[in-house]
N, C-alpha and C positions, 0 to 999 in steps of 0.2 A: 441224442435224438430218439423220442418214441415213433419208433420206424412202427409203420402199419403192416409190414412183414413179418417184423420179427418181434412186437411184444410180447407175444405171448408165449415165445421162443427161449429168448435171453437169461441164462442163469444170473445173470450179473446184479439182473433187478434183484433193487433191496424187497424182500416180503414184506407185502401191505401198503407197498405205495404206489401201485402202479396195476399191478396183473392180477392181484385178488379180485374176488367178487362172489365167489361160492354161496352159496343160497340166496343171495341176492335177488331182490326184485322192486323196483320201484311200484308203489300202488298206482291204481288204473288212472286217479282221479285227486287232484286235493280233497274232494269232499270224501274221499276212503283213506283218506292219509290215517285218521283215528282208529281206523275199522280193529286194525290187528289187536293193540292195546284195551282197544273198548271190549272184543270178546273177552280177554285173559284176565287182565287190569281193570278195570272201569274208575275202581276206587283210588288207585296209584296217581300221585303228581304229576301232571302234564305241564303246569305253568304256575310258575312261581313271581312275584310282582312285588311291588311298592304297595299296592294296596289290597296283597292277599293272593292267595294261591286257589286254584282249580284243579280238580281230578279231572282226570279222562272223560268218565262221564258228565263232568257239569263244563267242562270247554266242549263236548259232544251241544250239550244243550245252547248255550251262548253262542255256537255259532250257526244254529237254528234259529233263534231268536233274531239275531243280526239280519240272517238273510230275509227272517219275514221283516222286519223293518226295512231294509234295502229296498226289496220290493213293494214297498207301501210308499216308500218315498219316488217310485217309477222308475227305477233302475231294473233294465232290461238289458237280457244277455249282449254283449258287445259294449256297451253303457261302459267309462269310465266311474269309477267312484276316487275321488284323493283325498286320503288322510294327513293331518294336520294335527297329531294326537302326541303325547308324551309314554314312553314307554312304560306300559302299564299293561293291565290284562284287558283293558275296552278296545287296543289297535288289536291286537291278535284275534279278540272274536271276529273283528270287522271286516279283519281279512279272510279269515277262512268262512263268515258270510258270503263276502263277495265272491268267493270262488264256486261256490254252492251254486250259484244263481248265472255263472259263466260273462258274469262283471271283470274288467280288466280296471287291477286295482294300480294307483299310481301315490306313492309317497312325497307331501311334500314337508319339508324341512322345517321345524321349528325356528330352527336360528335362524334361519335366512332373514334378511331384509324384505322388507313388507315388496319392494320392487322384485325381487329372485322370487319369493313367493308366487308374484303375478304374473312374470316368465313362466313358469313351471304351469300355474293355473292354463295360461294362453295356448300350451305346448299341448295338453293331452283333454281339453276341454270338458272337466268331466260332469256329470249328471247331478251326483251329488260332492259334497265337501264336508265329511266330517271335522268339525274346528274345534281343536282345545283352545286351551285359554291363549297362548302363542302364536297362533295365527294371525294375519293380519289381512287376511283376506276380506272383501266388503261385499262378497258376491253373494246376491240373493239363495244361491244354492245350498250355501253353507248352513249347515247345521250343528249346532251348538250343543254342549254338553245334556244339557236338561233336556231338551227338544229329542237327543238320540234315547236318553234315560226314560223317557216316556214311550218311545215308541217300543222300544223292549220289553217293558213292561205290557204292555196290550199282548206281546206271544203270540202275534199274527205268524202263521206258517206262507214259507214262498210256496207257492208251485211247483211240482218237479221238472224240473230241466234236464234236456238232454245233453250233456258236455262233451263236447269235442277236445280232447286230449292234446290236440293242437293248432288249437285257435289263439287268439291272444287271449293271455291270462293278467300279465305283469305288465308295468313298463317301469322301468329302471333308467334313471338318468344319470350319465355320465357324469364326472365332481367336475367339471368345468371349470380346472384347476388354468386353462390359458384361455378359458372364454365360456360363451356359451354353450351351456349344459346338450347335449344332445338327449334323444326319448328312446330307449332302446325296448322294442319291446319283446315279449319271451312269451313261452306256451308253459301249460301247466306239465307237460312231457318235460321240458329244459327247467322249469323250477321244483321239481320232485327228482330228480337225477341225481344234483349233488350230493344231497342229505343220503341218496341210497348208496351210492360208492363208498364216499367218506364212513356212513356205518359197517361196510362190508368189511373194507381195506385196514379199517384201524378195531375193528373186533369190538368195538360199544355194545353193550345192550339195554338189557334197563336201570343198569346203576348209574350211567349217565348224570352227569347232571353238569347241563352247558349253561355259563354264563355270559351273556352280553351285553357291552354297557354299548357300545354304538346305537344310534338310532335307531329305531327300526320303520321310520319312517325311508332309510335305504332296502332299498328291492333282496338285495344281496342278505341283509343279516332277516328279511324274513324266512330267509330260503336255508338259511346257516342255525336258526334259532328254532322256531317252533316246526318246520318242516323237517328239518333232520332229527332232532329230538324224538319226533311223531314216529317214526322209522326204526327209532332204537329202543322204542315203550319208554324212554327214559323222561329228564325233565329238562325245562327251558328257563334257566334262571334270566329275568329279562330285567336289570339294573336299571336303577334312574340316575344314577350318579356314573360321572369320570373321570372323579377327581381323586389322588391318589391314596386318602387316607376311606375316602367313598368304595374303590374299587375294593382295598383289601377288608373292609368292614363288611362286602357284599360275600365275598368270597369266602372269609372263615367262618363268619354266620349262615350260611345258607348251604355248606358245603359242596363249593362248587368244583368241580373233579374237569375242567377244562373250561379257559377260558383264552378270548381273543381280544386282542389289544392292537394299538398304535406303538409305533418305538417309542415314540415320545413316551408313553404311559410305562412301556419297559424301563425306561433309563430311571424314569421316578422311582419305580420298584429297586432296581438294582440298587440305589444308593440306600432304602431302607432294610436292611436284613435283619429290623426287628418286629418290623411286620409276619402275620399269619398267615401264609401260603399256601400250610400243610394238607390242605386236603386237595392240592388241586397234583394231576398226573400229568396234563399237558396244557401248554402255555403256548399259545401261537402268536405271531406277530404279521402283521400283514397293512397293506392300507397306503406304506411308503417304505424306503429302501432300509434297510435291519442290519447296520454294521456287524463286522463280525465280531469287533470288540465286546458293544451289546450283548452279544450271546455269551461271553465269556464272563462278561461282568454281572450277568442277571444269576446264570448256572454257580456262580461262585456266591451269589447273597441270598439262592433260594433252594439251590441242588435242582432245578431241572433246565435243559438247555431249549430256550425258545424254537418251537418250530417254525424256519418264517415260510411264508406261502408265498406265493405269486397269484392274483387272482384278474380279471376281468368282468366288468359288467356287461361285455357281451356275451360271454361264456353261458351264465351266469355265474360269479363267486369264485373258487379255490379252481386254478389249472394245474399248479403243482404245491406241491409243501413234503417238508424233509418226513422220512418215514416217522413210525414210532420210535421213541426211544431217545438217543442221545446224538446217533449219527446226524453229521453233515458235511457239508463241502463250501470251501472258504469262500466266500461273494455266492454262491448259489441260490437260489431259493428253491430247494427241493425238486422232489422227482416229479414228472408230469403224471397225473392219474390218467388210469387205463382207462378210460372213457373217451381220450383224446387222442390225435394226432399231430404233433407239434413239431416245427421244423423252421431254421434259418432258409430264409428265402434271400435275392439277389433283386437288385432292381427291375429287371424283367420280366420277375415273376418267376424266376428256374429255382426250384427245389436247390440246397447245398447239400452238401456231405456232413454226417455230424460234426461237431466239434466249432464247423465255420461258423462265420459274423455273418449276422444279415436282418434281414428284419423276421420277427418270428411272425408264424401263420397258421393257425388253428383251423382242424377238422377232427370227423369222429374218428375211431380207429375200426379198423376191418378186421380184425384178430383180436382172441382170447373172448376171455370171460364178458366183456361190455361192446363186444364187436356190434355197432349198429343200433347203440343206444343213445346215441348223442345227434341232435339235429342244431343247423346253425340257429343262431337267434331269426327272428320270423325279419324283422329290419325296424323301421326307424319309424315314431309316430309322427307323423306330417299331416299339417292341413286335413284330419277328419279321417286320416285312412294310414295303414299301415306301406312305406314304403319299404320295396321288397332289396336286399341287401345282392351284390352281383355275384354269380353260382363261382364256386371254387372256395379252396380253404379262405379262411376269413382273418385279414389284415388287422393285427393289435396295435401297429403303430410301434412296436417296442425293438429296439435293435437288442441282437443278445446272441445265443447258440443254446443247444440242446444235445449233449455230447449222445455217446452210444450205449450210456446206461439210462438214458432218460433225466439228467441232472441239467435243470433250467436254470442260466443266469444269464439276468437283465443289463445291458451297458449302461440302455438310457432311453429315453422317448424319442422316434425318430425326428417327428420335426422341431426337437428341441436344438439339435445335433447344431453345435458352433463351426461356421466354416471358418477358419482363420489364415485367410492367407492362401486357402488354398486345402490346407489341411484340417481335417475333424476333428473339433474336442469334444468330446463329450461329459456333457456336465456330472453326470452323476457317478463317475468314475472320478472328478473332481472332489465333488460333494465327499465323499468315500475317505479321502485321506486327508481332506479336512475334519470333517467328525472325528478323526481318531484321535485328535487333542481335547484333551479331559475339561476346558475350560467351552467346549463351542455345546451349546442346546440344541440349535437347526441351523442349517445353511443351505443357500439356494445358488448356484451356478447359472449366472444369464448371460447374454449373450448383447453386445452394445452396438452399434453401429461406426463403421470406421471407413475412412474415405481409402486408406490406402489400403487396407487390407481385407476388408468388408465386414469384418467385424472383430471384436476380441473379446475379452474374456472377465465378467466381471463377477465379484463373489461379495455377497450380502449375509451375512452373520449374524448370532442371538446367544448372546452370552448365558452360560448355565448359573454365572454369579457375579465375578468381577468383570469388571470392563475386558474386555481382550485385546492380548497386544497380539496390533496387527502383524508386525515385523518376524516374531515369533512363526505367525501362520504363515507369511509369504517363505521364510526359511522352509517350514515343516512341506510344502508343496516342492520346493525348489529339490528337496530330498527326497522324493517322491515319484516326481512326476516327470514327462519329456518338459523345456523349456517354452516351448510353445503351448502348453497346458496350465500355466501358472496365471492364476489369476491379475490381468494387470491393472483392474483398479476392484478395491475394497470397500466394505461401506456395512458398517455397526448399527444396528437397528433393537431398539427394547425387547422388538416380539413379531416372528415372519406373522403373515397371516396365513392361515390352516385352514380347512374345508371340515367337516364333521369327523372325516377320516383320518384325519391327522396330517393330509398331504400339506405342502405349503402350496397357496392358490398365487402362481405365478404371475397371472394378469396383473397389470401395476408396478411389477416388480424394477422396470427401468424406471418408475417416478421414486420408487421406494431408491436406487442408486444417486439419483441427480439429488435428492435429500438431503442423503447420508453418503455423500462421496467423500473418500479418502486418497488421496494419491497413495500411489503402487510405493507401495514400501521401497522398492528399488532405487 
């Protein structure tokens, strides 16, 4: 548990993951995030791309340019702008345009379906629509590649704007992995934060050089990408590819010294150990659950052991991740950062003791180096206006514990939680010792309906190669697990379906079972 008494107390804390923060400061402003590197560096990499890289000072310039476009196209402070752009160096100026001008910027999804697209449209209504060629949006709003290319070129300057530090900046949505996406929105104080801790605690400066193949049409990897990077002088390697021979083509040619990935994209790596890694120092994993096997199989095909993280998009990004180095702890996901307060709660809402079950609940911390630098997320974008989130630490929905060194581990999502009978399974403790057979790629633990018992337990599987025998898996559980945790019907499927992040998008997944139903091995 990162007790707000005592973080900054605790000899126990591992260094650097938690209580550092020495010279540390987040800049006032996104539109000052450049400032430090622009006096020292001007000429040094700031963003690296698909279609060319930018120094300090020419991403200094393109995000001028952006903002006098913004503003030509009538985007005014409070104004949504959603991008719909392909990871490239045009989304990063656009963003750090928009923040210039006190635009609250909202990513939408390339992949998505032309209908998720128009959810997300409908959710945060915004002013303009930058569209790349994947968009499918038909709203007048939207503007198109050439249409943006022109207006940048004219080098209209915005107006200076007075930014409020904590007005809305971002909205971030939810993967709406059991349904619809929620809009969470953040201030530009909560998306300059992360990037400032994570460079204190892990000692970056400007040999940096972060790569990210995730979209960054997600709120989270702008705030992980070009905002942190900014902070450390270093560079933002921003990949177009996520595909396995794409990811380590990006990484030994551009030498990227830390990157963040999906398990899924780990286990690809791990089975190649004649790929080029060599430049990178740390590997994080994040997104979905990070077996332990994972880290044992990746450390053995590349020599460094993944760090996995735990993150939230209400937070914004990274709440906890294993220190530097090699240390970890088995099911964990690392130590909570000293910017937080994180604690097992009880259905009533009472604080536990470390070490207990409960659902975890995040607040800032009152103690050490980041005491009083974390604000909650501002709340939810509804109907034209920001609705405000209820005061007290703030519900993740995650059952787990938070021992008394600060080491977070997740059980499962609370309202995922199988009542069977009476008694809780929980799936991703399922998940957990299924993955440990070297033949499964993803599986997902649902949950069916059952007259006498209310429900049970079913498990949906994706083979790494050959067909998988099921009998096999219901033995490897039966050895495993209590008997009331065993999966009692099964069901083999080509390919779960995934979200940007690698999670498996759970909605469907009982049509996905009545499909592909298997009787129970038993």
């Amino acid at each position: 548990m990162n007790s707000t008494r005592d973080s900054a107390q605790r000899p126990d804390r591992a260094p650097g993951a938690a209580t550092a923060g020495r010279g540390a400061a987040a800049p006032g402003t996104i539109a000052e995030v450049l400032d430090a590197a622009l006096a020292s560096r001007p000429d040094a990499t700031a963003i690296e791309a698909f279609s060319g890289m930018w120094s300090y000072a020419e991403l200094g310039g393109q995000a001028r340019r952006a903002a006098g476009a913004l503003w030509s196209l009538g985007v005014r402070p409070g104004h949504r702008v959603a991008a719909c752009l392909p990871n490239d160096l045009d989304i990063v100026a656009a963003f750090h345009g928009a923040q210039r001008i006190g635009a609250v910027w909202a990513g939408v999804g390339e992949a998505l379906a032309a209908t998720e697209q128009e959810d997300l449209y409908d959710l945060c209504e915004p002013t303009v629509v930058l569209a790349g060629p994947r968009c499918r949006l038909t709203s007048p709003d939207c503007v198109d590649p050439d249409r943006w290319a022109e207006l940048l070129a004219h080098d209209e300057a915005a107006p200076a704007v007075e930014l409020d530090l904590d007005a809305p900046a971002g909205i971030a949505f939810t993967s709406g992995t059991s349904g619809r996406p929620k809009a969470v929105v953040h201030s530009q104080r909560n998306l300059l934060l992360p990037g400032a801790v994570l460079v204190a605690t892990r000692g970056w400066g400007p040999e940096l050089r972060k790569g990210d193949s995730f979209p960054l049409t997600i709120l989270n990897l702008m705030v992980l990408s070009t905002l942190l990077t900014a902070q450390a002088g270093g560079c933002a390697v921003i990949m177009n590819r996520r595909d396995l021979e794409g990811v380590a083509e990006w990484i030994s040619t551009r030498r990227v010294t830390v990157w963040n990935g999906a398990p899924a994209q780990l286990y690809d790596l791990a089975g190649r150990p004649d790929l080029d890694l060599g430049s990178l120092r740390e590997v994080w994993s994040g997104g979905s659950d990070t077996p332990d096997a994972l880290r044992e199989a990746f450390a053995a095909a590349h020599g460094l052991v993944p760090r996995v993280t735990y993150g939230l998009t209400e937070a914004p990004t990274v709440v906890s991740i294993d220190p530097p180095g090699d240390e970890w702890r088995p099911r964990a996901s690392g130590q909570v950062l000293g910017h937080y307060d994180v604690a097992a709660y009880d259905d009533e809402g009472r604080r536990l003791p470390a070490g207990d079950l409960g659902e975890l609940r995040l607040s800032g911390t009152t103690a050490g180096a980041w005491a009083g630098r974390w604000t909650p997320l501002l709340g939810y974008w509804e109907r034209g206006g920001v609705r405000p989130i209820e005061p007290g630490p703030v519900p993740t929905g995650d059952i787990g514990t938070v021992d008394a060194a600060g080491w977070l581990t997740v059980l499962d999502r609370k309202k995922l939680v199988i009542i069977r009978g009476g008694a809780n399974v929980y799936p991703l403790e399922v998940e957990r010792v299924i993955a440990t057979h070297p033949d499964v790629a993803r599986v997902a633990v649902y949950a069916v309906p059952d007259e006498r018992l209310g429900q049970r337990v079913a498990a949906v599987v994706e083979s790494a190669g050959p067909p998988l025998d099921l009998v096999a898996l219901d033995e490897l559980c039966r050895r495993e697990l209590s008997p009331y945790k065993v999966p009692e019907i099964w069901s083999q499927v080509d390919a779960l379906p995934v979200n940007a992040m690698g999670k498996v998008q759970r909605a469907g997944l009982p049509e996905l079972v009545d499909r592909h139903r298997s009787p129970s091995a038993t």
